[in-house]
C-alpha positions as CSV (number, residue, x, y, z in Angstrom):
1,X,14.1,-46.6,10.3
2,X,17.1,-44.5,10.0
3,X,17.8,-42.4,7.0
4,X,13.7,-42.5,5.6
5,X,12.6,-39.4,4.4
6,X,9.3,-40.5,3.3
7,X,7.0,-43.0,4.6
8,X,3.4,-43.7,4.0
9,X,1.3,-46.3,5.8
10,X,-2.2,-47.2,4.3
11,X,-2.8,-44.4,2.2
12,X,-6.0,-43.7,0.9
13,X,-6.4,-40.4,-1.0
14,X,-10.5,-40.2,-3.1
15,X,-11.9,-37.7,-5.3
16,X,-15.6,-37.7,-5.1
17,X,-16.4,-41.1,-5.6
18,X,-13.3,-42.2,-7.5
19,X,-10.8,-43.8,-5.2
20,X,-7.0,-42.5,-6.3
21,X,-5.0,-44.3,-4.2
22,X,-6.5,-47.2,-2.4
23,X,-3.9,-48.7,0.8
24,X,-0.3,-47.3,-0.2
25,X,2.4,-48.1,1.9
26,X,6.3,-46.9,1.2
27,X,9.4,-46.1,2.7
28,X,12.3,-44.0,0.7
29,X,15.6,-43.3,2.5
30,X,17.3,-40.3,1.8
31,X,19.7,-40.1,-1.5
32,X,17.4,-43.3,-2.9
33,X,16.3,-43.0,-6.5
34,X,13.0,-44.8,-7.1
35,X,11.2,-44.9,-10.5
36,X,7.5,-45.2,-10.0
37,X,6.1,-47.1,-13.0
38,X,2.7,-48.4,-14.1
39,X,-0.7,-47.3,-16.7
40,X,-2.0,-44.6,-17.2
41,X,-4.5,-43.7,-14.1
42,X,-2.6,-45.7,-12.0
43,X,-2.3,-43.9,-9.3
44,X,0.8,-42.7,-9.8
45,X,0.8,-38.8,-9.8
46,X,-1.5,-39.2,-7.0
47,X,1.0,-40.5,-5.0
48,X,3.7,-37.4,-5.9
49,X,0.6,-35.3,-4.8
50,X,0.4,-36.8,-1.3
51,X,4.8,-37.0,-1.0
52,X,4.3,-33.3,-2.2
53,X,1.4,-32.2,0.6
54,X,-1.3,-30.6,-1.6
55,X,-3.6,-34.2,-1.1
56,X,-5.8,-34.9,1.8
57,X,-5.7,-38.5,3.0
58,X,-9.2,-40.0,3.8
59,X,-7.4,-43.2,5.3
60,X,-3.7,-44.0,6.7
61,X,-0.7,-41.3,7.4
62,X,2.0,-39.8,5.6
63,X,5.3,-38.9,7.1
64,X,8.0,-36.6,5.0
65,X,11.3,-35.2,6.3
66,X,9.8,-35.8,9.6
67,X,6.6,-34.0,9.6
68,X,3.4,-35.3,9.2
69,X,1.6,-34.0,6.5
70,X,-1.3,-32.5,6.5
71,X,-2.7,-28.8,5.7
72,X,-0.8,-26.9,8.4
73,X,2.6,-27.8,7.2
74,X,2.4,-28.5,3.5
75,X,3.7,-24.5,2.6
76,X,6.6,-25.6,5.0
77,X,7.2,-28.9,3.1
78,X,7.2,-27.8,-0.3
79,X,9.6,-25.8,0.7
80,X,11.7,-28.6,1.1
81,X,10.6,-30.5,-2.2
82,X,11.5,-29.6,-5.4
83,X,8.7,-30.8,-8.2
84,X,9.1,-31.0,-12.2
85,X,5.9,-32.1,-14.1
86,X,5.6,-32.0,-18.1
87,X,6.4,-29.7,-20.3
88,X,3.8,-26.5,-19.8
89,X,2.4,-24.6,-22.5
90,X,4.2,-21.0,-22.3
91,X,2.5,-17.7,-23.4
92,X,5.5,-16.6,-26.3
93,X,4.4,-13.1,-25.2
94,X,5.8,-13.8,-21.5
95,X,8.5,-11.4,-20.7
96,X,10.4,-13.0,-18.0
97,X,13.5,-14.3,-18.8
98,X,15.3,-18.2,-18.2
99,X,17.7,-16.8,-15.6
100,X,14.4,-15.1,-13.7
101,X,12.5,-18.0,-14.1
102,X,15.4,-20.0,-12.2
103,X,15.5,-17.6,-9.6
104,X,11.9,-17.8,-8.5
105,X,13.1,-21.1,-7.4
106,X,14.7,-19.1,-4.5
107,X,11.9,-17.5,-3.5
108,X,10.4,-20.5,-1.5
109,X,13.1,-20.4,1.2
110,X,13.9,-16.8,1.1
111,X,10.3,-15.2,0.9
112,X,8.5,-13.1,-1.9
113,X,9.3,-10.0,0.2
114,X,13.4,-10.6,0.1
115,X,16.2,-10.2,-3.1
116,X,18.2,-12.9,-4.1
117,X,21.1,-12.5,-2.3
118,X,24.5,-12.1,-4.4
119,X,25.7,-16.0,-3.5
120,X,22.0,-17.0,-5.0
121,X,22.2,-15.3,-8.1
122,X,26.0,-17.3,-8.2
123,X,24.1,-20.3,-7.6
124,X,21.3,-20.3,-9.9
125,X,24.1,-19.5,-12.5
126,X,25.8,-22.2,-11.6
127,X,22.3,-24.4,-12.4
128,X,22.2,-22.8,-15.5
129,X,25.3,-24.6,-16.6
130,X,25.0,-27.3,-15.3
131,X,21.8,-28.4,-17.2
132,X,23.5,-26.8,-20.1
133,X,21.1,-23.8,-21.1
134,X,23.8,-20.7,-20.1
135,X,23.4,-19.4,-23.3
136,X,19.9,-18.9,-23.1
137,X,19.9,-17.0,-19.8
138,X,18.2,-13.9,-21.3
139,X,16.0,-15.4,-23.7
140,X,11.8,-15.1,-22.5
141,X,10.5,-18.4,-21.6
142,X,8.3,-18.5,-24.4
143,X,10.4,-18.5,-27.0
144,X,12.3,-22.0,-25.8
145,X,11.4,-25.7,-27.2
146,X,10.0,-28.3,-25.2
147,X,13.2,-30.1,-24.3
148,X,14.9,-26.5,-23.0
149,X,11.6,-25.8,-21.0
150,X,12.0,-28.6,-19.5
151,X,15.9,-28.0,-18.2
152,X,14.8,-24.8,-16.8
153,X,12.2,-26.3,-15.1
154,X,14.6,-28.8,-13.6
155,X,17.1,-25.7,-12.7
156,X,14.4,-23.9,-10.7
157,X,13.2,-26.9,-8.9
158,X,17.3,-27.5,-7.7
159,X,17.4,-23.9,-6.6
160,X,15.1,-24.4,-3.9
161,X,17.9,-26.8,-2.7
162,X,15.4,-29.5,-2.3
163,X,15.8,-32.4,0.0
164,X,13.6,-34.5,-2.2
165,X,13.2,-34.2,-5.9
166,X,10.0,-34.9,-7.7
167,X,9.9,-36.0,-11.7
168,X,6.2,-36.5,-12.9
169,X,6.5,-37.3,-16.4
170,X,9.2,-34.9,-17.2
171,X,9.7,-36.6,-20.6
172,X,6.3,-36.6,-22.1
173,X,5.5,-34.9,-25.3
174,X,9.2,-34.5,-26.2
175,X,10.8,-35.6,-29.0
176,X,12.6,-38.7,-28.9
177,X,16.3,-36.5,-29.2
178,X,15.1,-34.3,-26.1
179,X,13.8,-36.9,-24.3
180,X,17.1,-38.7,-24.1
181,X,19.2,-35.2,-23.1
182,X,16.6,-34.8,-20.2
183,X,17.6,-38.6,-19.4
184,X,21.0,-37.9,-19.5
185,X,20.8,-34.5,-17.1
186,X,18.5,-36.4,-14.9
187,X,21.6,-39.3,-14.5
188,X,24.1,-36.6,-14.2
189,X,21.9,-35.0,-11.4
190,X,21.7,-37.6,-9.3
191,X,25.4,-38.6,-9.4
192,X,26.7,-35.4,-8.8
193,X,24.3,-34.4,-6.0
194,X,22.5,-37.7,-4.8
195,X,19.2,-35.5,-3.7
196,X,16.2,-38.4,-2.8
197,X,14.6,-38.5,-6.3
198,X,11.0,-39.9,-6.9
199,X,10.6,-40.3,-11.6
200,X,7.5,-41.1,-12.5
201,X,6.7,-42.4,-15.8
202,X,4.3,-44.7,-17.7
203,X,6.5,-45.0,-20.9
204,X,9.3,-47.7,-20.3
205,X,11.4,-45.9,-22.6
206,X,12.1,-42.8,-20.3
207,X,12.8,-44.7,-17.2
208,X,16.3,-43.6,-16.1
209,X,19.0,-46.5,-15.4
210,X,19.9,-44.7,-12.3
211,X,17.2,-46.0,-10.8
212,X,18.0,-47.8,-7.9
213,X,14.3,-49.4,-6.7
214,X,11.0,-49.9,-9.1
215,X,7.5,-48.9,-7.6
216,X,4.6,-50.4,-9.8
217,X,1.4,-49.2,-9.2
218,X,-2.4,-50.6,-10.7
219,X,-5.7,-49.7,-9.8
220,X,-4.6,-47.2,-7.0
221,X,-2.3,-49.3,-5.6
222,X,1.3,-50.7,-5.5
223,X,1.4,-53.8,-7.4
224,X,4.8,-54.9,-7.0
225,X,8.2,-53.4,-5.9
226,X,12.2,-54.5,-5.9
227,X,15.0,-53.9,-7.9
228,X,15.1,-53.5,-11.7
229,X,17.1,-57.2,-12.0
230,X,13.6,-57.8,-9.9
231,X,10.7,-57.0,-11.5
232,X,11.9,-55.9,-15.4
233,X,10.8,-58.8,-16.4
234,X,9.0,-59.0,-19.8
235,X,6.4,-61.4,-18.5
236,X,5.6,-58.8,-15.3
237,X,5.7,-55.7,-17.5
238,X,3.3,-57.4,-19.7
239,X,1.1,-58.3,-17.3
240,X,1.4,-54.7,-15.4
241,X,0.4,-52.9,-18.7
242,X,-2.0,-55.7,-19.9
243,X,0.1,-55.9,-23.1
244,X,3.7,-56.7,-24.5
245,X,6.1,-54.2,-24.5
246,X,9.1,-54.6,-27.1
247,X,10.8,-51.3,-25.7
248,X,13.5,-51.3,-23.1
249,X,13.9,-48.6,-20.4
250,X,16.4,-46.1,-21.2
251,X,18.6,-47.9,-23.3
252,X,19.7,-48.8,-20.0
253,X,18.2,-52.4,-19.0
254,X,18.3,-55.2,-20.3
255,X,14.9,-56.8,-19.3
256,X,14.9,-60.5,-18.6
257,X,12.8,-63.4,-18.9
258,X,11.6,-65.5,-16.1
259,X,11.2,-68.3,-18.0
């Protein structure tokens, strides 16, 4: 199909004897923003894994930007994929600063052995202020809170000027304040530069209203998929997570009952 960046077909990724992801088939088309939802161990990081070429499939195929992936090409593809996980714990003592940090994001397309060029360094200010840490462009990485991390982490993954953006859990262990400004930068993101975005999340709370498609995955595999008016159902989210939820996603939905 036209315009699909990523497809899988019958994807089975294991480790050892625990199966990971167990038959997953999907198609994204470029600019698409799909939120990948579902419980703990679900499978759902997995799946980033084998989008992101570091997983080796035991079963099916997996097609990104047009290559296959497997081991030979998965320096090339990552290349071409920016990737933002949870908030890492920093060493205070690190001396690199927040604008150096943002310009190692260059480095994938350029080389280790080549300088930011003049126009980069433009650039990666440019990121700077648009996720709204400027001011903190020569402070060591160590010294910021969770919530800032994370927007330098999301400023280094745009200045590889990905074709695909991926969000695993970018929210988790924030505070409810910074959880809500990474929500809001992620929205802005996307309508200003419509890059194909995959957010994961198992908290309902942190699922961005941008989204434009709902993967839920179970046991290793997807569940159920459609649009948010789909499958935000209270009855389906209950019986996804095995429990009711009284949250809503974002502030953003308004979950309906099928009743």
């Amino acid at each position: 199909m036209d315009g699909t960046v990523i497809r899988l077909k019958d994807a089975v990724v294991s480790y050892r004897e625990d199966v990971a992801l167990e038959g997953v088939s999907l198609e994204v088309v470029r600019g698409e923003f799909v939120g990948v939802i579902g419980p703990n161990g679900a499978g759902k990081t997995t799946l980033l894994t084998v989008i992101n070429g570091l997983a080796r499939l035991v079963h099916g195929e997996a097609w990104v930007l047009g290559m296959r992936v497997d081991r030979r090409n998965g320096i090339e593809l990552r290349k071409r994929i920016g990737y933002v996980a949870q908030v890492e714990n920093i060493d205070p003592r690190l001396p690199i600063s927040v604008r150096e940090t943002v310009l190692v994001g260059c480095y994938g397309r350029l080389g280790f052995l080549r300088r930011p060029t003049t126009v980069q360094r433009k650039m990666v200010d440019g990121l700077l202020e648009l996720v709204g840490i400027s001011h903190l462009a020569e402070r060591p990485i160590g010294h910021l809170s969770g919530g800032e991390y994370q927007r330098v982490a999301i400023a280094r993954a745009l200045a590889q000027q990905p074709e695909i953006l991926l969000l695993d859990e970018p929210t988790a262990s924030l505070d409810p304040p910074a959880q809500k400004d990474i929500l809001s930068l992620v929205r802005l993101i996307h309508a200003q530069q419509h890059i194909t975005t995959i957010y994961v999340t198992h908290d309902l709370r942190t699922l961005p209203s941008v989204c434009q498609r709902v993967v839920m995955m179970k046991g290793g595999r997807i569940w159920r998929e459609g649009s948010p008016e789909e499958v935000l159902s209270a009855e389906v989210l209950a019986e996804l997570y095995g429990a009711q939820l009284p949250v809503e996603p974002d502030g953003g939905w308004s979950m309906r009952s099928s009743q």
